[in-house]
Structures are given as C-alpha cells and as structure tokens.
N, C-alpha and C positions, 0 to 999 in steps of 0.2 A: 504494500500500500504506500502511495506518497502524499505522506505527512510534513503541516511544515507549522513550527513553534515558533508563536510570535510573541517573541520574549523569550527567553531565554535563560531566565534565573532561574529561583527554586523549584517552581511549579513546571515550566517549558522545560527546561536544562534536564532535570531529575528523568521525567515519564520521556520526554524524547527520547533520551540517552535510553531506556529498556528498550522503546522499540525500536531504537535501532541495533542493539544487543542480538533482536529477535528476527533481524535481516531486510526492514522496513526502511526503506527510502524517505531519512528526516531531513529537510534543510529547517537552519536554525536561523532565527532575526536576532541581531545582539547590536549595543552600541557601545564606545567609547573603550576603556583600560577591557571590559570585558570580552567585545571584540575581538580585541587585538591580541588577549592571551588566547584565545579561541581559534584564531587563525594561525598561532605560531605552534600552541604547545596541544591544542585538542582542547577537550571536555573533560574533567575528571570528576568523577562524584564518587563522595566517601560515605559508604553506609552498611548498618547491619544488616542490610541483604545482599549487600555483595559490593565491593569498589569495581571501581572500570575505569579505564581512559580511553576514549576513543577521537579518534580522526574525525572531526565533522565537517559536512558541509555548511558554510556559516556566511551571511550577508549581513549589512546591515541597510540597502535596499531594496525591497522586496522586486524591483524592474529586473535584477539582476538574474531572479528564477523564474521556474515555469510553475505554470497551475500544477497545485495539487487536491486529492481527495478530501482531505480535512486537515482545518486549519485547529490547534488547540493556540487558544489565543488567551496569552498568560501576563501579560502587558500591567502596568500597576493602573490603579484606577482614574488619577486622574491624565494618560494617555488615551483614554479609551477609543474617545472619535478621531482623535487622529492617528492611530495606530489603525485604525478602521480605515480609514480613506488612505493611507497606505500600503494597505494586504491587498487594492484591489487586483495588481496585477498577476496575484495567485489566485485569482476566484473565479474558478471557471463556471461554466455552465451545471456540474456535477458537485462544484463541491459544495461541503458545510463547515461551519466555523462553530466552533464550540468554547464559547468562554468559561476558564478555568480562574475568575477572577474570588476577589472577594467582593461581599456584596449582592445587595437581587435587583438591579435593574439595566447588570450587562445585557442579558438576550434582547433588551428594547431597544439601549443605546446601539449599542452595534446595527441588531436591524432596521433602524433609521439610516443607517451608510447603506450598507450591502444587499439588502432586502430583508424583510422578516422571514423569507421560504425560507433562507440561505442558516438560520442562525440555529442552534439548538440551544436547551438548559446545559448546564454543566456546572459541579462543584468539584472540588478536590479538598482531600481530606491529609495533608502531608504538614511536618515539621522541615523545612529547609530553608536554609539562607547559602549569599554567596559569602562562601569564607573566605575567597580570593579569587581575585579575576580571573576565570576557568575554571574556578576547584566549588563544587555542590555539594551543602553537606546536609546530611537526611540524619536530626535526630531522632532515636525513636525506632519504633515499631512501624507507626502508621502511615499508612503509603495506598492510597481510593481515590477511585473515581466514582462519581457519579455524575450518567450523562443520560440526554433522555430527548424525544421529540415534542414540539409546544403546537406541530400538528402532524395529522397521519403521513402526511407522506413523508414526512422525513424518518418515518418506521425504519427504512430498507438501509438509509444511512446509518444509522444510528449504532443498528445491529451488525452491520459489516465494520463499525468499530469498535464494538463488545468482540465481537472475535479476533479482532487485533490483538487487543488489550490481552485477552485471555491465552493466546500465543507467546506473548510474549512476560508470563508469570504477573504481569499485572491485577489487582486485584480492583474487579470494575464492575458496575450493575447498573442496567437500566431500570431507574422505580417505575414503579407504575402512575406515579405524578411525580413531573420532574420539577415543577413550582413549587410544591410542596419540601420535595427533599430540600433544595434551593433555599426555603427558608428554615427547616431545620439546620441548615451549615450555618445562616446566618446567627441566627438566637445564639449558639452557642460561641461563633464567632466574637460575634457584639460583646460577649461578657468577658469572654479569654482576652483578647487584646485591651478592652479599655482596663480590666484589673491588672494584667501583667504590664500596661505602657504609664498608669497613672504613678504604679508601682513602681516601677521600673525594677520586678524580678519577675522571678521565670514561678511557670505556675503552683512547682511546690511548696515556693513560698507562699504564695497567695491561700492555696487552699488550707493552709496550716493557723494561717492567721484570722480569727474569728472578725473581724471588721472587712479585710479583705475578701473572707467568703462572702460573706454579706455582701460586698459592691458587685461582685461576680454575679452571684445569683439576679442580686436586683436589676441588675444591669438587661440581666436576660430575659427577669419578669417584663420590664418592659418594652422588649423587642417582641418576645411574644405576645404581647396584647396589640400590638400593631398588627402582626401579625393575623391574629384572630379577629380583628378590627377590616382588613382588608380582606377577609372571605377565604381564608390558608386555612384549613382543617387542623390545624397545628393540634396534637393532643394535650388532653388537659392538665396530665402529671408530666408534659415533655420537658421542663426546668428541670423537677425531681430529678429525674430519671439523667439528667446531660451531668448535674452535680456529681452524682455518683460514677459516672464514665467518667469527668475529670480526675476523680480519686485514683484514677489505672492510667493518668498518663504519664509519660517520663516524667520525672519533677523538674528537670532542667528545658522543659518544652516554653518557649516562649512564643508569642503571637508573632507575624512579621510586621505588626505596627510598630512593637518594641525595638525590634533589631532594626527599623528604620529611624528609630528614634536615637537610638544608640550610635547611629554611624551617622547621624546629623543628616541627614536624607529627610525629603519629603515625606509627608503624613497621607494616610487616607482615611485619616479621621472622618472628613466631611460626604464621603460616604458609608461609614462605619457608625458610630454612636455619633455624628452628626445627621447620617441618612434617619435615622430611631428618631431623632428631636424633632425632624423637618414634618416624617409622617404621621409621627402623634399631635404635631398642632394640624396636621390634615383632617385628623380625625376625630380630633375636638378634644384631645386631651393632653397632659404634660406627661414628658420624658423625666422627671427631675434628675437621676441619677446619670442619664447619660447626657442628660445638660451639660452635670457641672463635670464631667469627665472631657467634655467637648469644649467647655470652657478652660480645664487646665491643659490642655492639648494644642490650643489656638496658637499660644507665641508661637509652638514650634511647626505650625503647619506647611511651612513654604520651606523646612529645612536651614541649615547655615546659610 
C-alpha cells in the first residue's frame, strides 16, 4: 500500500516506521533540524516493541511525490489547514486522509480543504515525542489506532487499512462509531494533558497526588458533559472507568502538551481545554476547571 505521513513526529514517525517495517510504501513530510536528520541519518524509533532504523523516503514538499492511498495526517493542530492545502498534490482520486490528531474537529477542518468524501475519523492512542531530530521514542506499552468511516463509502477504504495495520503487528480497530471513539480519546485527553502541563509532571505524579487527581478527573467531567451536550452517546461511568485505566499507565507517560511545553514549542491548548471552554459557552454552560487550566496555559501558547 502507498502511504504517506504528514508529519512526521511521534504519531506519523512511530506507525509509518511499522508499516514500513511490514514492506509498505511510506513517504514521510518533515520540516527543518528534523528533516535534515531524516535525510542524512534515517528514522530511528526507540521502543519496547522493538527499535529500528530505517532508510526513509522523506520530503518536506509534498509537489515532490506522487498520490498515495492514505494519507495519516499527524500534523500539530494549529497546522491543520495549511498542512491540508498542502497534501493536495498526494490526493488523488482514491485516496483518504485520516487525521491522527489530537482533538474532535480535524475530520471537518480538513474536509473543508480536500472534500469531506476524502476525510475519515481517526485517533491514536500512543506515548511519543521527538527525543532528537530523527530519533522517536515510544514510552510505554501503548501503541492504537482507531480509525473508522463518517460515511458508507469510505467502508472499503477504511478496511483495506485495518489490514495494513494488522500486517504489519499494529494494533488497530475500526469502532463501530468513529465520532464516538473520537470523543472518548478526547475526554481522557482533555484531563491527561491539562493535569500533567498545568503540572508540569508526568502522570504518576498526578494520579498520586489527591488535588491533582481531582483537576484530572474534573477536567474530564467537563469534557464529557460537552460531550453528552453535543448528542456523543459518551457512557455514563466513562470518567470512572478512564480514572482507573490511568492507574495502569506508565507513570513517567506524559501528554504531548507537556513535552511541548517543556521544549518551549507551541501549545495546542486552544484546541484542547480551550476547544472544552469555547463549546461549553456553546452550550450554555461553564468549563471552570479547564478555564483556569487554559488561562494558566495562555502566556505560553505561541511558545519562546
């Protein structure tokens, strides 16, 4: 299959790199120090399912290749539309683009560019940052996709990259509502980053500390009533129930809000527990807790 990763860090870099492991035709989008280690020395991702270094093929304009089948489109969030209107010259007639972003309003944004037939749901469920220009590091276990179609015909796509995935040891499922899963990533997102960036530690601190569970938790009460506010079947014990999967995660797992915080990089706070504030005044009610998370988050939004 020709696949082609726009973006290139944790999310793009990581699941590229398996399926090109697994004899898949990846081209890779990357820009600047990351690029350049990219074209000189490869791809290397360090993880406990396995290291690899491989040889990729890597641009950083998309003119320079040809259409492929599916795009996983891993770009930070505030690239989105323009990352979008520059994948066009890999969009062919067949393919589909699947944002592996954070956040639930990539499949619109995007298909406002490329068309909305073109776009499918998609989350990803992984621990990675770049630990240096070329090198991906997967803390952790956890390593999912979840991708899915927002209409029938994109069934035949979807599924012919469920068996990619599954070829190449990837661990991937198509739910049977993909808006749905999309917002179970987000809830638990929403609470994982704004406690571990407000914090500024990695989640085993947070869950250990009884004020910090509490902002977690809250943080995600109020995603999920958005949530359930916007017509998401979201379950009624699904906070409970994310609490207690947090208890089983690395303890050194941090959000990528934090690690963009950390490396003085831009925020995407403002669609993360800012996107929570914007659609609770949608819906006639306050966010408070990812307010003030979004207000101690602000100096740093634009990065050094």
């Amino acid at each position: 299959m020709r696949i082609a990763a726009m973006g290139a860090g944790g999310v793009g870099g990581y699941f590229g790199a398996r399926l090109q492991q697994a004899g898949h035709e990846v081209t890779f989008f990357a820009r600047g120090r990351h690029l350049q280690a990219l074209q000189k020395d490869g791809l290397t991702v360090e993880s406990a399912h396995g290291n690899a270094r491989l040889k990729v093929r890597v641009f950083e304009d998309p003119r320079e290749a040809e259409p492929v089948e599916v795009v996983l489109f891993a770009v930070k969030l505030w690239d989105t539309e323009s990352a979008a209107e520059r994948l066009r010259p890999v969009v062919g007639k067949d393919t589909v683009v699947i944002p592996f972003q954070n956040g639930v309003e990539s499949t619109e944004r995007v298909g406002r560019i490329l068309g909305k037939e073109k776009v499918l749901g998609g989350s990803a469920y992984i621990g990675t940052r770049i630990k240096a220009p070329g090198v991906i590091e997967h803390s952790g276990q956890m390593a999912r996709l979840q991708f899915g179609p927002v209409m029938p015909a994109q069934r035949a796509a979807a599924q012919a990259f469920l068996e990619a995935c599954k070829g190449a040891g990837i661990q991937a499922e198509i739910p049977d509502d993909i808006v749905k899963a999309s917002w179970e990533k987000f809830v638990f997102l929403v609470g994982l980053s704004s406690a571990t960036a407000v914090s500024r530690a990695p989640v085993g601190v947070v869950r250990a500390d009884p004020d910090l569970r509490w902002l977690f938790e809250q943080a995600m009460h109020e995603t999920w009533r958005v949530g359930r506010a916007r017509g998401v079947a979201l379950a009624d014990d699904y906070v409970e129930s994310r609490m207690k999967f947090a208890d089983g995660l690395h303890a050194d797992m941090k959000a990528s809000l934090l690690h963009d915080l950390e490396n003085g990089g831009r925020l995407e706070a403002p669609w993360l527990c800012g996107a929570v504030v914007r659609m609770a005044r949608e819906a006639g009610f306050d966010a408070p807790v990812n307010r003030s998370v979004y207000a101690a988050l602000k100096p740093y939004i634009e990065g050094r």
